[in-house]
C-alpha positions in Angstrom: 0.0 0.0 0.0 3.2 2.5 0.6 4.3 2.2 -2.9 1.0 3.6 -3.8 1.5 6.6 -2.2 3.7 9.5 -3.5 6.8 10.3 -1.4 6.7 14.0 0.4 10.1 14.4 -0.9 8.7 14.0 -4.3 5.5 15.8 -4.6 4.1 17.4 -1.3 0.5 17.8 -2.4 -0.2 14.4 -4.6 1.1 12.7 -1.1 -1.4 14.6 0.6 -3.8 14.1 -1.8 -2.7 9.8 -2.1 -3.4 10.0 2.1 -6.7 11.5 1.9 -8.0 8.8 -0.8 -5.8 5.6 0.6 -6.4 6.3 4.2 -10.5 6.5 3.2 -10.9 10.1 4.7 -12.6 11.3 1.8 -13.2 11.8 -2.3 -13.9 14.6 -4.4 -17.9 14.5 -5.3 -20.2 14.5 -8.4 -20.1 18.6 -7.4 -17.9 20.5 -8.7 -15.8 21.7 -5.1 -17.4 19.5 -2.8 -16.0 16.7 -1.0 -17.8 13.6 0.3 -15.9 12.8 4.0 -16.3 8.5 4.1 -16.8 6.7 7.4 -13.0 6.7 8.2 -12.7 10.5 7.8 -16.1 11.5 9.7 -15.3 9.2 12.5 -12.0 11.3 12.9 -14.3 14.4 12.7 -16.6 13.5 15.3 -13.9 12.8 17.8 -12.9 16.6 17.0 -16.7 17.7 17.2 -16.5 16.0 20.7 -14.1 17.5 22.4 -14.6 20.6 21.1 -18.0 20.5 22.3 -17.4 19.8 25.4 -15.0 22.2 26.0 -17.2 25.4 24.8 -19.6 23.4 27.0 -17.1 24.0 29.6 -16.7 27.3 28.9 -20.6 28.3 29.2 -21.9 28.0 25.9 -25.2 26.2 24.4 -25.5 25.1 20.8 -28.3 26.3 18.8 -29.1 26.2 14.6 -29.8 29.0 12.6 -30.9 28.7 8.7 -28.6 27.9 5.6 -30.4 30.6 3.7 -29.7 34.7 4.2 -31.7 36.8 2.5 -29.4 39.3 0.5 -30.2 42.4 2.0 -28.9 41.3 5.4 -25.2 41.2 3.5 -26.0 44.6 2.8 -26.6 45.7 6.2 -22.5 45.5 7.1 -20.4 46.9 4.0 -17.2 45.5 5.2 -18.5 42.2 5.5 -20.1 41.9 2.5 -17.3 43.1 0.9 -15.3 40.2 2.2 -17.6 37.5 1.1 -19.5 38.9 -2.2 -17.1 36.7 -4.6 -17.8 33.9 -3.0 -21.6 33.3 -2.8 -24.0 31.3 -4.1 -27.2 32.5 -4.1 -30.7 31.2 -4.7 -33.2 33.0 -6.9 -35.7 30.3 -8.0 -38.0 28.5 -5.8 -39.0 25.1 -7.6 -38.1 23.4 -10.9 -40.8 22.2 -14.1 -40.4 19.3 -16.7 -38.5 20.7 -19.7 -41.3 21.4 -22.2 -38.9 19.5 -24.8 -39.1 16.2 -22.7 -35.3 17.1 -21.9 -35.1 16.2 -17.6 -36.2 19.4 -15.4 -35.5 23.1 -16.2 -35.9 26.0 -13.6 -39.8 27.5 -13.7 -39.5 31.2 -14.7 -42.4 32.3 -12.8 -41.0 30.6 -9.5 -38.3 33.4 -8.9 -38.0 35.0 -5.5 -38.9 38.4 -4.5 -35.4 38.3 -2.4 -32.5 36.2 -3.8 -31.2 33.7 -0.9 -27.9 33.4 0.1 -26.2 30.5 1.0 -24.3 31.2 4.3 -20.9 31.6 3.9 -20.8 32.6 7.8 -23.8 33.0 9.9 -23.5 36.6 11.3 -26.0 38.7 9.6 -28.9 36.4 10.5 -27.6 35.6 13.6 -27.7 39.2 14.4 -30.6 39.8 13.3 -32.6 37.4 15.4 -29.9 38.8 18.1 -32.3 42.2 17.9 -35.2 39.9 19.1 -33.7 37.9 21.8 -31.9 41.0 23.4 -33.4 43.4 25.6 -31.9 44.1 28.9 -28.4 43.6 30.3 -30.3 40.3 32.1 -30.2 38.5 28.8 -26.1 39.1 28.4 -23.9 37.4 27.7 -25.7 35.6 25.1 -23.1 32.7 24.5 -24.1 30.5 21.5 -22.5 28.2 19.1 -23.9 26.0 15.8 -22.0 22.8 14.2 -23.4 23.4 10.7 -22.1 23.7 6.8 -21.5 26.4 5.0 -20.9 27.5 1.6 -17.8 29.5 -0.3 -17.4 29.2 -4.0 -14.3 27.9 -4.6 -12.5 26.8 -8.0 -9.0 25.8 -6.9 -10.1 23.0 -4.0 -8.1 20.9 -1.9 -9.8 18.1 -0.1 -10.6 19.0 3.8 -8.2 22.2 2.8 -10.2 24.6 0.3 -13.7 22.8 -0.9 -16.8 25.0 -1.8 -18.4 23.2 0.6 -17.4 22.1 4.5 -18.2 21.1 7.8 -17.6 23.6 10.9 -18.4 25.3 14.0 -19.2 28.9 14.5 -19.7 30.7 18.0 -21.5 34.4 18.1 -21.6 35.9 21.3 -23.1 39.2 22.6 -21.9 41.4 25.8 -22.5 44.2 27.8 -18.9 46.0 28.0 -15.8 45.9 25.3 -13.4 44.2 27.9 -16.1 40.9 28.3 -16.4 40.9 24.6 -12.3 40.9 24.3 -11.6 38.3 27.0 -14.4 36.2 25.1 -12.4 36.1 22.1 -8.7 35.3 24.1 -10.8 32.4 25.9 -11.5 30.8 23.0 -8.1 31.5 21.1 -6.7 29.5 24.1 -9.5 26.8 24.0 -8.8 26.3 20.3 -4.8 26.6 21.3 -5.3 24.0 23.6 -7.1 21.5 21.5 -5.2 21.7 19.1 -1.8 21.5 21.0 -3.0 18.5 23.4 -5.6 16.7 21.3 -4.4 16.7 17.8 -0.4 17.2 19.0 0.5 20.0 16.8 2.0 23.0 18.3 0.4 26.6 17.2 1.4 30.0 17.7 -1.2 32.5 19.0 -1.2 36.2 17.5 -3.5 38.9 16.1 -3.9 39.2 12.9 -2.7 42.2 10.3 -5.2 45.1 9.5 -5.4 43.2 6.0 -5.6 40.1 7.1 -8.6 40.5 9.6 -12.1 39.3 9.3 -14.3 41.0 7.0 -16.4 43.0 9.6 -14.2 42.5 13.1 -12.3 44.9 14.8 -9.2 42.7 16.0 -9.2 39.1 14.5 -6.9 36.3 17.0 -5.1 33.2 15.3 -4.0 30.1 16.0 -1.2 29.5 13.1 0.6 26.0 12.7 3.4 24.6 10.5 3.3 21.7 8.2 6.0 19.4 7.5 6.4 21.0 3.4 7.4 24.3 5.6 4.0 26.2 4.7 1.9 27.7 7.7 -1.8 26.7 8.2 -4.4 29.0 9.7 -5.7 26.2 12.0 -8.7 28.5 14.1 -9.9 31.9 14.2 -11.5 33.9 17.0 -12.6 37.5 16.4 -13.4 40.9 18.3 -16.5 42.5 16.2 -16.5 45.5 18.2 -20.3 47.1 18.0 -20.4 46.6 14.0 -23.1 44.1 13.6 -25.0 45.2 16.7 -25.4 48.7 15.1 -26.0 47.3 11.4 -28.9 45.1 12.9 -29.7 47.8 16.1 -29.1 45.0 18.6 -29.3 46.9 21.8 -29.5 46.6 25.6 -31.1 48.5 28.7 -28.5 49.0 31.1 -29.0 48.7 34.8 -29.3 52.9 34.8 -31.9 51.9 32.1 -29.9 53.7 29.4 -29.8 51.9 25.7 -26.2 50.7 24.5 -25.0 48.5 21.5 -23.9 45.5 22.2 -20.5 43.8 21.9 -20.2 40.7 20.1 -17.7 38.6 19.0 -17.5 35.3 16.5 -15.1 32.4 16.0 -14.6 29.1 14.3 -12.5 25.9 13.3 -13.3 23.8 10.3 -12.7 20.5 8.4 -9.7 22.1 7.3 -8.7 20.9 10.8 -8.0 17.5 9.2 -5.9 19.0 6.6 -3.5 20.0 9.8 -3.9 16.8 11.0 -3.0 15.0 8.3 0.0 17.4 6.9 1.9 17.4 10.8 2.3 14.0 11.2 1.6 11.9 8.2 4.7 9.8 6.2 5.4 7.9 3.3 3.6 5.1 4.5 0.1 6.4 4.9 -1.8 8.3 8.0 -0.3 9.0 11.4 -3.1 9.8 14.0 -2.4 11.1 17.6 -4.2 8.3 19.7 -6.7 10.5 21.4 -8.4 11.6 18.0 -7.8 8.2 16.6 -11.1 5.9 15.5 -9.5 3.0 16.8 -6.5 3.1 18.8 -5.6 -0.6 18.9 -5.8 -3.2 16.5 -5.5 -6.9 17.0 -4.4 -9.2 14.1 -4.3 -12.8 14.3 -1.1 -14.6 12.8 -1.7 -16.2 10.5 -5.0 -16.9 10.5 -7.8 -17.0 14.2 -8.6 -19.9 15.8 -10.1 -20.7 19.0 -7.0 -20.0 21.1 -6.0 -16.8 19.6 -9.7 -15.6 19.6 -10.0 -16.5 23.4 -7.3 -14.2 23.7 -8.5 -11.6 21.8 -11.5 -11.2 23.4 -9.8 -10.8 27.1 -7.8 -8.0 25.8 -9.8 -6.6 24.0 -12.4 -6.6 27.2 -9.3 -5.8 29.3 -8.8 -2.4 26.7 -12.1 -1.0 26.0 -12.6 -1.5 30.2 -9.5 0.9 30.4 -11.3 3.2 27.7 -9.3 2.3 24.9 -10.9 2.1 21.6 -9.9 -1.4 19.9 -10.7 -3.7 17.0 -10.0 -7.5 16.4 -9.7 -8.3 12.8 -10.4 -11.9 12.2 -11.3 -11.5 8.2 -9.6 -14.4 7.0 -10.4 -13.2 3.0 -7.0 -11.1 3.7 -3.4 -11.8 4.7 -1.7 -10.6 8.1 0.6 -8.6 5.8 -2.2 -6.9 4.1 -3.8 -5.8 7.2 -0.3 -4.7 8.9 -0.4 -2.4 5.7 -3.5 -1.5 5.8 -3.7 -0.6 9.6 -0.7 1.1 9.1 -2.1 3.5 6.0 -5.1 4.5 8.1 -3.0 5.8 10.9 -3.8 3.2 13.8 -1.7 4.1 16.7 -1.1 0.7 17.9 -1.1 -3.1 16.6 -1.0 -6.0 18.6 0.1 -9.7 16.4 -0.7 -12.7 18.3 0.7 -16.0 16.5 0.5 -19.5 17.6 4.1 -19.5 18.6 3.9 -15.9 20.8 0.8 -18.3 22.9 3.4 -20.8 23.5 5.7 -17.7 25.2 2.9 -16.1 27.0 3.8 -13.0 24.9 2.4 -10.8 22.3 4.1 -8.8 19.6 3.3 -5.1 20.0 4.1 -2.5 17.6 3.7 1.5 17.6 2.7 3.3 14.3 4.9 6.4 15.2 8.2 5.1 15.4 7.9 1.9 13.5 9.1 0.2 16.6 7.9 -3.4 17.9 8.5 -5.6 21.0 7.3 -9.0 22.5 4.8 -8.4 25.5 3.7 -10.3 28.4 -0.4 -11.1 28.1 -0.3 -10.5 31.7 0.9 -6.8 31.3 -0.1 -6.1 27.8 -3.2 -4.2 28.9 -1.6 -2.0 31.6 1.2 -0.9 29.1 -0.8 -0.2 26.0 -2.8 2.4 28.0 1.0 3.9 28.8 2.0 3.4 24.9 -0.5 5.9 23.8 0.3 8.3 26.3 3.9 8.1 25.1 2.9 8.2 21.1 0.6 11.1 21.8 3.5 13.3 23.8 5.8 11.5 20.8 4.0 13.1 18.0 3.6 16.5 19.4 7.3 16.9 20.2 8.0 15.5 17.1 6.0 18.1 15.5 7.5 20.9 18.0 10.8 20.3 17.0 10.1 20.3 13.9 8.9 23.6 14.5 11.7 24.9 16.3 14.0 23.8 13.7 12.2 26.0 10.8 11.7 29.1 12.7 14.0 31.5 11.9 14.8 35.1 12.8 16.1 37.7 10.0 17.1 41.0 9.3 17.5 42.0 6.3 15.5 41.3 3.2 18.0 39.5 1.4 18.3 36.8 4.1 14.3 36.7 4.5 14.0 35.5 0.6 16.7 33.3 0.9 15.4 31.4 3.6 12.1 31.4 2.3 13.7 29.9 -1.1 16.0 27.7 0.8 14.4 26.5 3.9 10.5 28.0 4.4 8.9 28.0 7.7 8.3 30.6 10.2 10.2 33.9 9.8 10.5 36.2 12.5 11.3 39.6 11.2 10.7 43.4 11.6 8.0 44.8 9.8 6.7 49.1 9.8 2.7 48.4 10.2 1.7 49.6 6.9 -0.8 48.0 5.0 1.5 48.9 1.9 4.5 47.0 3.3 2.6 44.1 4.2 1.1 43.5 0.4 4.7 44.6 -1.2 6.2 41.6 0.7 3.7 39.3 -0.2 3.8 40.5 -4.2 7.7 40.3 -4.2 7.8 36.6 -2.2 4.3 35.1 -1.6 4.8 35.4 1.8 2.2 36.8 4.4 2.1 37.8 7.9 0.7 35.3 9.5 0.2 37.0 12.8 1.9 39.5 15.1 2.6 36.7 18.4 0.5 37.1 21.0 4.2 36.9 22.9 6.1 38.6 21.1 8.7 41.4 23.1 9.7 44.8 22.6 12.8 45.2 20.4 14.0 48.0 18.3 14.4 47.2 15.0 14.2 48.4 11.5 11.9 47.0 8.9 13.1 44.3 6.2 11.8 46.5 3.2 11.6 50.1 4.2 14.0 50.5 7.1 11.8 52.1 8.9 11.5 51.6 13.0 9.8 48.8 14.3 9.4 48.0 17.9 8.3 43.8 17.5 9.1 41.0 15.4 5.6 39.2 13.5 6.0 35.9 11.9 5.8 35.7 8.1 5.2 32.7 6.0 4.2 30.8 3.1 0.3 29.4 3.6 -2.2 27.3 2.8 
């Protein structure tokens, strides 16, 4: 199954792509742009969904649904925003369809068009909002802390599977406030919630910062990042989080009776991760052999394979550790499919990702031992069946700290500072990564950069210090370093 998949070292994005397909995570549809996610793929989502879930749970919020359709004039109702998304709509203007009077399938009925074209949300703010205005009255009904797990809808025409699709899967929070500073620390809490899952669930390491003037949300006032590196050196915006100020409070006239029973705007903000969480998942820790999973997002964790084929001793076996796993929460699956080889399903288990494999062979019963093997480092070892249980739990632990240092380091290692803008091209031709360098704050810089080397700013760190400096193009002072990089 490895020899079916392109090496990175060959051709970065038809590896990615060879994972996505081998691995059963997902195929390109009958639509144009869209994606269909298979069991596999979803199952890995759902885990994500989760322990997300939980954790805005956690954090005070309720889930709620709001409608796939927008009617066009609320886009209207926030010029900045609908600035930021007008290219990428798709919007409904007929209502039902009429055999073709030719006897040629279906064709649109003309008299069926609507009074108000409908779009198809490509975020959810504007009709959020504006049932907002309805549910808002005094300072007794704020915060107002919602999120929706929903689809939405961006016309895209270069797509990437669980990267860039027209279509995908995500989660959106909009939140209202009384004061300014609630509605800030409501956006840091989540950039650190997001920070956080993504650091200790899916084991790749992010760095937190606020995003450029150009780079922001259409319609927010301050826009907070999460930005992670993938092994081909390109950055990935992995989760979003962002300050909206009063703008869509005034747009929609969402406001609140204070306790002095004076009316204010509201403060709201929004934030969201996606499928394209996947993409990150897949990029960090993947190989040449197929899907590397960290084990607490992993479908199934263990897999036992009998060698060669299961009988009734090996299965007797199987089913006490496989009562002695799940009993220690452990997600595992005994494949005793004798239409396929041992060798096929090491390859096949090993594509997919699973974290751990356990061989037991008539020979190993003999010994009281079963052969383990780790999907991160490739590594195996002959285990007692008395202790096989106990250490398994402890092997995951180990591959999930494994794969986020791995990833860390990986990180260190292609973060580099610079100076001048001679060194920054040639260690974005030479090496890529992260590059810390000095940059003046203009909007003009920022685009002139990215037009002479495809590089952006890919935030300003959330911990970044004070230090004089001079910027790469202009020479002019700066008094922090941001972090530039090639991105998805």
């Amino acid at each position: 199954m490895a020899k079916e998949i392109t090496p990175r070292s060959e051709d970065y994005s038809k590896w990615y792509n060879d994972i996505v397909k081998k691995a059963g995570l997902a195929e390109n549809s009958a639509v144009r742009g869209c994606m269909v996610i298979k069991p596999y793929g979803f199952a890995i989502w759902e885990k994500i969904q989760a322990q997300l879930d939980k954790m805005f749970k956690e954090t005070g919020h309720v889930n709620a649904y709001f409608p796939l359709f927008i009617p066009k004039s609320f886009l209207s109702k926030e010029a900045q925003h609908v600035e930021g998304f007008a290219k990428e709509c798709a919007v409904v203007t007929h209502h039902r369809l009429m055999n073709d009077p030719n006897g040629k399938g279906v064709v649109v009925d003309p008299t069926a068009k609507l009074e108000e074209e409908l779009i198809v949300r490509p975020t959810s703010e504007t009709i959020i909002w504006n049932t907002y205005r309805d549910w808002i009255k005094s300072y007794r009904d704020l915060p107002l802390l919602i999120n929706q797990w929903a689809n939405v809808v961006r016309w895209e025409m270069r797509t990437r599977l669980f990267m860039r699709t027209a279509e995908f899967l995500w989660q959106e929070g909009h939140t209202a406030h009384a004061t300014k500073e609630e509605a800030i620390a409501e956006t840091l809490t989540i950039l650190d919630v997001y920070a956080t899952f993504v650091e200790q669930y899916m084991g790749v390491p992010v760095v937190k910062g606020a995003k450029t003037a150009n780079e922001r949300f259409a319609g927010a006032d301050e826009t907070y990042t999460i930005e992670a590196l993938m092994q081909d050196g390109k950055a990935l915006q992995s989760g979003t989080s962002h300050f909206l100020g009063q703008n869509f409070a005034k747009a929609f006239d969402v406001k609140y009776l204070t306790p002095e029973n004076k009316e204010e705007y509201v403060w709201a903000t929004s934030w969201g991760v996606s499928t394209r969480l996947m993409g990150a998942l897949i990029m960090a820790h993947s190989d040449d052999e197929g899907l590397v999973l960290p084990p607490k997002l992993a479908p199934i964790q263990v897999v036992i394979i009998p060698i060669p084929k299961p009988n009734d001793d090996i299965t007797a076996v199987a089913d006490k550790l496989m009562a002695e796993l799940k009993a220690a929460g452990i997600s595992v699956k005994y494949d005793d499919d004798t239409r396929k080889r041992p060798g096929f399903k090491f390859a096949e288990y090993e594509m997919k990702g699973v974290p751990v494999r356990i061989g037991i062979g008539k020979r190993d019963l003999e010994k009281g031992v079963v052969e383990v093997a780790r999907r991160d480092t490739k590594e195996k070892y002959s285990e007692s069946l008395d202790t096989v249980a106990t250490h398994v739990k402890e092997l995951l632990d180990q591959i999930q700290d494994n794969i986020y240092k791995k990833a860390f380091d990986f990180r260190q290692a292609n973060t580099t500072s610079v100076d001048t803008m001679e060194d920054f091209k040639k260690v974005l031709e030479e090496k890529g990564g992260f590059i810390s360098a000095h940059w003046d704050g203009t909007t003009e810089t920022e685009l002139k950069i990215k037009d002479l080397t495809k590089a952006t700013i890919r935030c300003i760190p959330n911990d970044a210090v004070e230090e004089a400096g001079t910027c790469i193009l202009t020479g002019k002072p700066s008094n922090k370093r941001v972090l530039f990089a090639k991105a998805y």
